[in-house]
Every structure is written in C-alpha cells, then in structure tokens.
C-alpha positions as a Python dict, from the first residue, in 0.01 Angstrom:
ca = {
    (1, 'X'): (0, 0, 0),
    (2, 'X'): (-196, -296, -232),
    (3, 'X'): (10, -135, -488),
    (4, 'X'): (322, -165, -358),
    (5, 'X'): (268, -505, -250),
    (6, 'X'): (137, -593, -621),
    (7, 'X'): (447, -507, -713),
    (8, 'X'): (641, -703, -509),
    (9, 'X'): (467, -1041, -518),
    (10, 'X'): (178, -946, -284),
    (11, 'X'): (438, -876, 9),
    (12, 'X'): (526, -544, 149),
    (13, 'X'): (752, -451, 458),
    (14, 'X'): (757, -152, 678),
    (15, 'X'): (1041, -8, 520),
    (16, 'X'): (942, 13, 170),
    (17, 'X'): (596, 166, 268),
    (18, 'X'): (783, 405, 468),
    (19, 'X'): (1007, 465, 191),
    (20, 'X'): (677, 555, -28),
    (21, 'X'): (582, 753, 282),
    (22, 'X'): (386, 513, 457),
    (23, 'X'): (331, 565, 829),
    (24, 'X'): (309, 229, 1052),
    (25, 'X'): (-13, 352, 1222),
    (26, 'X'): (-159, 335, 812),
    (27, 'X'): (-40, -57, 811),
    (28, 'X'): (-217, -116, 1137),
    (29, 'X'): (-516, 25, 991),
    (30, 'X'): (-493, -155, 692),
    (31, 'X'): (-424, -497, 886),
    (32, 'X'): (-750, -373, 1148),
    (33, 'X'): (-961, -322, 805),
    (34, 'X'): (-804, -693, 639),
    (35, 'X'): (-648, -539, 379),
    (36, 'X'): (-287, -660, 475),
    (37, 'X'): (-217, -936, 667),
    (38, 'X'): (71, -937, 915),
    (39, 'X'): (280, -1189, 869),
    (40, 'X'): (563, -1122, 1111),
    (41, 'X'): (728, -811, 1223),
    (42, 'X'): (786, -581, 924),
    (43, 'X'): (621, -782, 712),
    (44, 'X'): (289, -780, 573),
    (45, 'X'): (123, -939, 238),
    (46, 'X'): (-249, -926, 86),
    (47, 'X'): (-523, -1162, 216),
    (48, 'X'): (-467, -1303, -123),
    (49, 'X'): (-125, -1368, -87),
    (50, 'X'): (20, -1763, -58),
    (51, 'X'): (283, -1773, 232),
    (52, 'X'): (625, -1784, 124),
    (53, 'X'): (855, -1915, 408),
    (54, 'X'): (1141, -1830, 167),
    (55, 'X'): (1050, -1480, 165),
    (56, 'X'): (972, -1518, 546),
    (57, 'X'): (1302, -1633, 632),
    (58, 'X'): (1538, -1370, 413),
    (59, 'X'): (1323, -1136, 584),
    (60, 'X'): (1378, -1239, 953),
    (61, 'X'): (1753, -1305, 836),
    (62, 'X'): (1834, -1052, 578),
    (63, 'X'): (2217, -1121, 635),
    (64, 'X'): (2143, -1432, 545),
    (65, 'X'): (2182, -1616, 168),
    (66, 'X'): (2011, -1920, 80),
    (67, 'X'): (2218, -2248, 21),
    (68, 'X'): (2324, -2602, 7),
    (69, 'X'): (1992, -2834, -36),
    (70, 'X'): (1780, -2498, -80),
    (71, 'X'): (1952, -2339, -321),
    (72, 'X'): (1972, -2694, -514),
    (73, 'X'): (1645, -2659, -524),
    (74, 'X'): (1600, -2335, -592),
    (75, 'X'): (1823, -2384, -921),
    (76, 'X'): (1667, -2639, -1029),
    (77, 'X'): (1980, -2872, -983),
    (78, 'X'): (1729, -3097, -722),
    (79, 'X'): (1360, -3219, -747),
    (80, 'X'): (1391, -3256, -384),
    (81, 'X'): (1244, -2976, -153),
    (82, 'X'): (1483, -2916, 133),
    (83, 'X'): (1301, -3085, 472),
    (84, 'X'): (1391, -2725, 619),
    (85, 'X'): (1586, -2435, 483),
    (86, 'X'): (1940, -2373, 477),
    (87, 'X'): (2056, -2038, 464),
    (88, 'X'): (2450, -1880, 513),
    (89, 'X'): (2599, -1617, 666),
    (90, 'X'): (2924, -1417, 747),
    (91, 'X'): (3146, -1559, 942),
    (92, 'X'): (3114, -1377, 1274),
    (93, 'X'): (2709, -1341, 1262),
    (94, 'X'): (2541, -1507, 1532),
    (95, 'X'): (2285, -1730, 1355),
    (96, 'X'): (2098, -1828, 1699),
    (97, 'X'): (1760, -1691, 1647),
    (98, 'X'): (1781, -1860, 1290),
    (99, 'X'): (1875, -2168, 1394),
    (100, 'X'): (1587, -2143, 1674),
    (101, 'X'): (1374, -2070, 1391),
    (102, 'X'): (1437, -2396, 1271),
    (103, 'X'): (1692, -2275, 1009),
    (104, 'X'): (2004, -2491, 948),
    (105, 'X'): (2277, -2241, 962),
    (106, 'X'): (2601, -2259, 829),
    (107, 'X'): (2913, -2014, 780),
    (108, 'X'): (3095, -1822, 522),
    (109, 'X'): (3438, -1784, 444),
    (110, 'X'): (3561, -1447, 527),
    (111, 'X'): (3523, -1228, 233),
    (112, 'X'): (3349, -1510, 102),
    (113, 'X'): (2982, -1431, 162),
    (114, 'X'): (2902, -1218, -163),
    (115, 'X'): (3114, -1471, -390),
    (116, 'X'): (2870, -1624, -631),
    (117, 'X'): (2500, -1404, -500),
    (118, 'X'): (2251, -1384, -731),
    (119, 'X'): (1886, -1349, -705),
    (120, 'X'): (1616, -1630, -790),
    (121, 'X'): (1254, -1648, -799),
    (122, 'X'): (1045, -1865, -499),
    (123, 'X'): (815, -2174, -567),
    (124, 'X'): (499, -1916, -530),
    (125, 'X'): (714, -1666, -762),
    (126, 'X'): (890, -1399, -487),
    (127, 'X'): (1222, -1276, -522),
    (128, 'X'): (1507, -1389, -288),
    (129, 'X'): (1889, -1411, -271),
    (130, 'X'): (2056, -1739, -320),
    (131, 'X'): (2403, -1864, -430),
    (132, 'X'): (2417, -1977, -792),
    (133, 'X'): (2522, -2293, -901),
    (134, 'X'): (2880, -2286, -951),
    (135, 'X'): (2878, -2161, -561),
    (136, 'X'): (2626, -2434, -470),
    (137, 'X'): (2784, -2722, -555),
    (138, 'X'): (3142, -2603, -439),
    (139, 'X'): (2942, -2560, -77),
    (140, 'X'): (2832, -2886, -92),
    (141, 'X'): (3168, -3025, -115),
    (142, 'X'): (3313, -2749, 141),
    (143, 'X'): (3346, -2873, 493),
    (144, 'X'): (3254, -3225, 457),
    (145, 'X'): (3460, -3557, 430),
    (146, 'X'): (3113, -3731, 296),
    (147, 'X'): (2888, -3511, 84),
    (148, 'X'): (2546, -3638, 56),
    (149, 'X'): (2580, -3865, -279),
    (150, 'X'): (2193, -3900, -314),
    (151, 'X'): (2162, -3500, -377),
    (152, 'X'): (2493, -3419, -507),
    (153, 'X'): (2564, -3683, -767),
    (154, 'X'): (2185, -3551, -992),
    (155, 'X'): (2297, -3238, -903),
    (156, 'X'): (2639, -3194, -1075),
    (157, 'X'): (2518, -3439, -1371),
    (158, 'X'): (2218, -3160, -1407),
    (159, 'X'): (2443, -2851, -1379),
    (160, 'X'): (2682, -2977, -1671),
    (161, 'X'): (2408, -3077, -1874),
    (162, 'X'): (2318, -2752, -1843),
    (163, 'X'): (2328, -2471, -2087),
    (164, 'X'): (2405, -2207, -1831),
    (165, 'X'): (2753, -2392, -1716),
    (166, 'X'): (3058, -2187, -1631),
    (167, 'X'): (3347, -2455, -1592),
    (168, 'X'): (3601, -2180, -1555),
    (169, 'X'): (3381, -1995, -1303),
    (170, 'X'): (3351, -2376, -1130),
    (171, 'X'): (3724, -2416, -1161),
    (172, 'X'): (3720, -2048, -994),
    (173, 'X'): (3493, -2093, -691),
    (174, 'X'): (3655, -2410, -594),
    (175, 'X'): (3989, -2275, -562),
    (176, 'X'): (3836, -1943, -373),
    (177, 'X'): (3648, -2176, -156),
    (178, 'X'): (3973, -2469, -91),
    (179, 'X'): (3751, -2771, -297),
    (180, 'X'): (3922, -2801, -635),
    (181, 'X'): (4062, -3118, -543),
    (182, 'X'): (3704, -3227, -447),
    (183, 'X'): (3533, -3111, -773),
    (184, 'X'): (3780, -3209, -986),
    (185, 'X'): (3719, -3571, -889),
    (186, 'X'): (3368, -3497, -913),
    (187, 'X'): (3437, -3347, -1247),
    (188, 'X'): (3672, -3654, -1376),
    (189, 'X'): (3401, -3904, -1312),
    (190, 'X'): (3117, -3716, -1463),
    (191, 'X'): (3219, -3645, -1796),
}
C-alpha cells in the first residue's frame, strides 16, 4: 500500500488498492497501525504526506474539472491563489454537495465538458484534471457581461507571451464556447 501511494504522490484511494488487490479491512489496519492516514472517504495518504485540497476536491467530485481562477493558477497564467476552488461540471450534475463543500460551482456547455481537459500537477506536486489555457481564458469571458479585469487582463498578456500559445486553438474554443467576439477584443487590444 506505501508503494502504491509512493507512486502516486503519497495518496492512495480504495479503488486502486483494490485494484492491486487490496482489501478495505487491510487499509483500516494500516490507518489503526498509522501507516495511512484517512483523509476522507476513499482516500488515504502517508503520515508524511502534505494535504492537497486539490487532490481532495477531484476526489470528492471526480465529475468535476478544475477552472476559472484555479485553473489560472494552476497554469501559471495568475500569481494569485484562488480564495476557494472553482471546479466545472456537466451540465445536468447536481453540484450541491460541492458547493456545500465550499466549492464554487459552475456549468458546462453540453458536449462541452471534455473540450480543452488536460492534466496538471498541484502546488505540493499531485496530479489533477484542469482545463488548459486556451479553455481557461475563453471561461472567463463565458457568461459574464464584466470579467474580472484584475485577473484576466495578466492573464491573457501571460498566455500570449507564452511559448505554449495556440491562437488558432483560442480562435477555436471561443467560437465552440459563443466568446469570439469577447476575445477578439481582448485579443485586438493586447497585441
């Protein structure tokens, strides 16, 4: 089980030791003997371990993606930690218990959800699925009549000073997700 969990930034849930044949009763033990810590239902981690509320929170809410001001930050497109996370989901999912959680929720276009997924490593180095940047920054315009200037503006002047730009993939998302008139303007007084 330590092993497993090495492998997966000290975390380990009940299905993946069960899928290495695992019984629950041998993660009780291991919790009764402080070998794992139990850090919610499902999920355990080494005594060793930092918390991750990133990992926490796609594990409570695994239909969930992270994005908006997370996955800005997250990318590396804001310096600015999110005061708490924001994560998507499909249209249709009842986001309740997330947004009880504390989570700001928000919605996906239908058939939208996958568009732009991509995995990206945590703060305390986990792995954990989150929107790229093309995605990102069409969200932030989606929905809104004024975007927050403060974290947008840095974050578009970052992304196309970027190396890893995709215009055309920008151009792309912002049709699929009804912004291009938004980003264009964006686009128009950036460069």
């Amino acid at each position: 089980m330590i092993e497993i969990a090495a492998t997966s930034g000290g975390f380990i849930t009940a299905s993946a030791a069960e899928a290495y044949g695992v019984q629950n009763r041998e993660l009780s033990a291991a919790v009764e003997h402080g070998k794992l810590v139990k850090v919610e239902r499902g999920l355990y981690c080494t005594p060793e371990t930092w918390e991750d509320e990133y990992v926490t929170a796609q594990h409570r809410f695994a239909r969930g993606v992270f994005s908006h001001d997370t996955a800005l930050y997250l990318l590396g497109l804001s310096d600015s930690a999110p005061e708490s996370l924001t994560m998507s989901f499909p249209r249709g999912y009842n986001p309740s218990s997330a947004k009880k959680s504390g989570i700001t929720t928000k919605s996906s276009p239908n058939g939208l959800h996958d568009l732009g997924l991509t995995e990206l490593t945590t703060p305390y180095g986990n792995t954990v699925r989150v929107y790229n940047s093309e995605r990102t920054l069409c969200d932030m315009l989606r929905g809104t009549s004024s975007p927050d200037l403060q974290l947008l503006s840095p974050a578009f002047r970052s992304y196309l000073s970027s190396n890893e730009r995709d215009l055309p993939k920008l151009q792309s998302y912002a049709k699929k997700l009804g912004v291009a008139t938004k980003v264009r303007k964006y686009m128009e007084v950036l460069l």
